[in-house]
N, C-alpha and C positions, 0 to 999 in steps of 0.2 A: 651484155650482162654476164660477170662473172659469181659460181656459185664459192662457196668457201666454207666450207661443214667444218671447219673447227670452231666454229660458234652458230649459238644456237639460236632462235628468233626469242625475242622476249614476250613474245605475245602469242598465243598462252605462255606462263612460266612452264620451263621444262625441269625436271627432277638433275640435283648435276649426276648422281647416276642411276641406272637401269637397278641396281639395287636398293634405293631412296624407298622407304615406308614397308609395307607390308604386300609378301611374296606367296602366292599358291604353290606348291608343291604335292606331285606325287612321289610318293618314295617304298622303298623295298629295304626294311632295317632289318641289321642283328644288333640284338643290344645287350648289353654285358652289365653286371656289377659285381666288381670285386673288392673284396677288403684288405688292404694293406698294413703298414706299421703306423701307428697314432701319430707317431713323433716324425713320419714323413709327409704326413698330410699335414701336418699343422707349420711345417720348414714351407711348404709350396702353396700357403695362402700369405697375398700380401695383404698389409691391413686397407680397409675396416673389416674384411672378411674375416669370419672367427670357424674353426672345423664344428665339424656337423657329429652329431651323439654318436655315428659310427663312420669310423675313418674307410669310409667307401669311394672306390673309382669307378667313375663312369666312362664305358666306352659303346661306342655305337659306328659301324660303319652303314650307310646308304648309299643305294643307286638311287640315286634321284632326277626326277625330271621338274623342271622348274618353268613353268609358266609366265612368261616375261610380259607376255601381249597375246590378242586374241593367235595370232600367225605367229608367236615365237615361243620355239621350248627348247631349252639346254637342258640337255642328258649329264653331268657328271657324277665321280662315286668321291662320295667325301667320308672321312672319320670326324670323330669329335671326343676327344678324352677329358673328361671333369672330375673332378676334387670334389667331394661333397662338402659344402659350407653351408655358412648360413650368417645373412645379415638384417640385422635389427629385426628379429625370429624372423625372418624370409628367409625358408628352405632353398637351394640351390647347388648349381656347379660352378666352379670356379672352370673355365676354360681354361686346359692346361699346352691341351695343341691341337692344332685343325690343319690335316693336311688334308687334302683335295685337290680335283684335275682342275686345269683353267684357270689364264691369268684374267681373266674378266670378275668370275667368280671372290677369286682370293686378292684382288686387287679394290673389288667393292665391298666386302665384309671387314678387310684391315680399314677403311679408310672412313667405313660410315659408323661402323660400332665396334669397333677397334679391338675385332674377330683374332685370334694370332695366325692367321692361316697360312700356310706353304704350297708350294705348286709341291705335287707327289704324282705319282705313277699309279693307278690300282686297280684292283682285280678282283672280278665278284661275279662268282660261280655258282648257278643253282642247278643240282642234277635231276636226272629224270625221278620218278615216284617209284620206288619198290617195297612192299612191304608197307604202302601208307607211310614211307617217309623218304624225304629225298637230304643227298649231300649239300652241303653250302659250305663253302671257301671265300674270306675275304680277306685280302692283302691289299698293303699300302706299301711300297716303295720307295725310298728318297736317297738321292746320294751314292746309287748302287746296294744299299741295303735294304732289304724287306725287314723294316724294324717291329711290325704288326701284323700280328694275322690271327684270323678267326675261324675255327672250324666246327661243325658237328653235325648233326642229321634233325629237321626239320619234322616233326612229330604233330600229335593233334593238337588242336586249337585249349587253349589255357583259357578262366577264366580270369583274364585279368583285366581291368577297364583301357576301354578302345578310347573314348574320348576324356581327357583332361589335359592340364597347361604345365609344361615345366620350364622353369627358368635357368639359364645361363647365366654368371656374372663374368664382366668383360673389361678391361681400362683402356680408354681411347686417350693419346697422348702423341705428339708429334717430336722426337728429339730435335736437341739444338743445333743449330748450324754453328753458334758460337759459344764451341764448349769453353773457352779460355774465360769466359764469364762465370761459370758456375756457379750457376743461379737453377734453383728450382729443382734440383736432381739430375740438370742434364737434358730438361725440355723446355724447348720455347711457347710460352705461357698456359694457361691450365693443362691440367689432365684429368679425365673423368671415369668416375666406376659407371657404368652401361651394363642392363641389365635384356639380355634377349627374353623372349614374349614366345615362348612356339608352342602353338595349341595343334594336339594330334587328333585325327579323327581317325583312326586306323578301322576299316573293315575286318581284319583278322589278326588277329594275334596267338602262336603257336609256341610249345616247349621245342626248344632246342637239348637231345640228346648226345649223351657223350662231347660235350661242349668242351672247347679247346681251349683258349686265349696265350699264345705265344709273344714273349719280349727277346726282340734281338740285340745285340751291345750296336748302338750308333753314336758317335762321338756328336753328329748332330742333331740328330735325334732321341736323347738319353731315357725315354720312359722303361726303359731297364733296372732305373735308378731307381723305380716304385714296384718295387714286387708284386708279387702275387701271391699272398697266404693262402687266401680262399676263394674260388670261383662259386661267388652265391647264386648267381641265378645269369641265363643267356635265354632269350625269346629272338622269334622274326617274326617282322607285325608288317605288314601292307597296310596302305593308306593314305592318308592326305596327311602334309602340314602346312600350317601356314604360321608364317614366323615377322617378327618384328624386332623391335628395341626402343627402348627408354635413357636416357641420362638421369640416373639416381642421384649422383653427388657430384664437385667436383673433390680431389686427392690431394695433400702435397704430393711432389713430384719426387722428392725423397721417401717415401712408402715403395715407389715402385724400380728405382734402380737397381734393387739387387736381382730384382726378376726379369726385365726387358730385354735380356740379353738373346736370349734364348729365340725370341722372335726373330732372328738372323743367323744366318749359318756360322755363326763365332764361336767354336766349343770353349766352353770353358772348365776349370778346374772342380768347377762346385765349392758344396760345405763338407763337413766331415759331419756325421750325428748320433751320439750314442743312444741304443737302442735296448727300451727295458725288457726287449723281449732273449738278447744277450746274459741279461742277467736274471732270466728266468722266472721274474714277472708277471711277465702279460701272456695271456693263453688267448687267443681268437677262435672261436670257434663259428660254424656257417651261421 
């Protein structure tokens, strides 16, 4: 009798992966919102997505433990940076970049809900209690650049809701192997907008004082390229998540060419964008 675990028994059906349906999670967030230039949140949604009443970015890094099986939990610390949009009035983030530790991770989130994730390096620091608040440092890594980091001091609990659902929008698409056809944008057949499902049950939620949000220049990792006018608000919330996904539509594959790039270390040139706030326009205020 010889065994051979590259295939699996058909009998039960098994998930093709460990990240297939809906995941437990405990997690340790900071979460950011800040507001940028109009005219760069609306360059960084690809259609049907249309920008949201206030060109706001979401970022959030977590230490998270992920509940696989009664006997398995992976610890990694992941970020997640969003575009506020919104499609057919569903409020949302447009997933801009998801760097995170682990190729298991980042290899079943590109593959089932078409996550843009990168394997990164990171660091997440909470200091001892003085004063009824403690320090916290998050950093993400890639390429030898620390292109993100999050700092400030941990304060009392906020009233803000612990339980409710935010959604994610995502495009699951496979490029072609046979670009000499150019057919479809450059992907072998559909591509889909995929909308993430993650409902928070956070036991606590606290103001983050003196809150930082740092952009470093990374050629491939460019969120440099979306500023920082105004840091509206930073919390850390403990809790649970439990996350999922949906296919909303599927896309022409020409919607998402000019954006695809970026989920691979290929820097590119970009756009150039004139900015009404250049010509003295637009005032943002928090």
């Amino acid at each position: 009798m010889a065994r051979l675990r590259y295939v699996h028994s058909p009998a039960p059906a098994a998930p093709v992966t460990p990240a297939a349906g809906s995941t437990q999670h405990t997690v340790r967030s900071l979460r950011a919102l800040y507001t940028t230039h109009p005219e760069i949140v609306a360059a960084l949604l690809p259609r049907p997505l249309t920008p949201a009443e206030r060109p706001q970015i979401f970022v959030q890094f977590a230490h998270v433990a992920m509940h696989l099986g009664p006997e398995r939990v992976v610890t990694v610390g992941a970020a997640t940076v969003g575009v506020s949009c919104s499609h057919e009035g569903q409020f949302g983030y447009y997933v801009l970049a998801m760097p995170m530790e682990g190729e298991f991770v980042v290899i079943g989130g590109r593959e089932k809900f078409g996550e843009p994730k990168k394997i990164a390096q990171t660091r997440f620091e909470l200091g001892d209690e003085v004063d009824g608040r403690r320090r916290v440092n998050a950093q993400v890594t890639r390429q030898g650049v620390t292109f993100l980091e999050i700092d400030g001091l941990v304060g009392e609990t906020v009233d803000s809701p612990k339980q409710f659902t935010e959604h994610f929008f995502c495009f699951k698409g496979m490029p072609t192997c046979e670009p000499h056809k150019n057919q479809n944008g450059g992907f072998d057949g559909d591509v889909f907008l995929t909308r993430l499902v993650w409902q928070r049950d956070y036991s606590s939620v606290r103001r983050v004082h003196e809150a930082k949000l740092t952009l470093r220049e990374s050629r491939f990792d460019p969120l440099v390229d979306v500023p920082v006018l105004s840091l509206d608000r930073m919390e850390f919330a403990e809790g649970r998540t439990q996350t999922s996904g949906e296919v909303v539509r599927a896309v022409p594959g020409e919607w998402l060419a000019p954006f695809w790039g970026q989920r691979y270390d290929n820097p590119q040139e970009g756009v150039e964008l004139a900015l009404a706030t250049e010509k003295g326009a637009v005032h943002v205020g928090v």
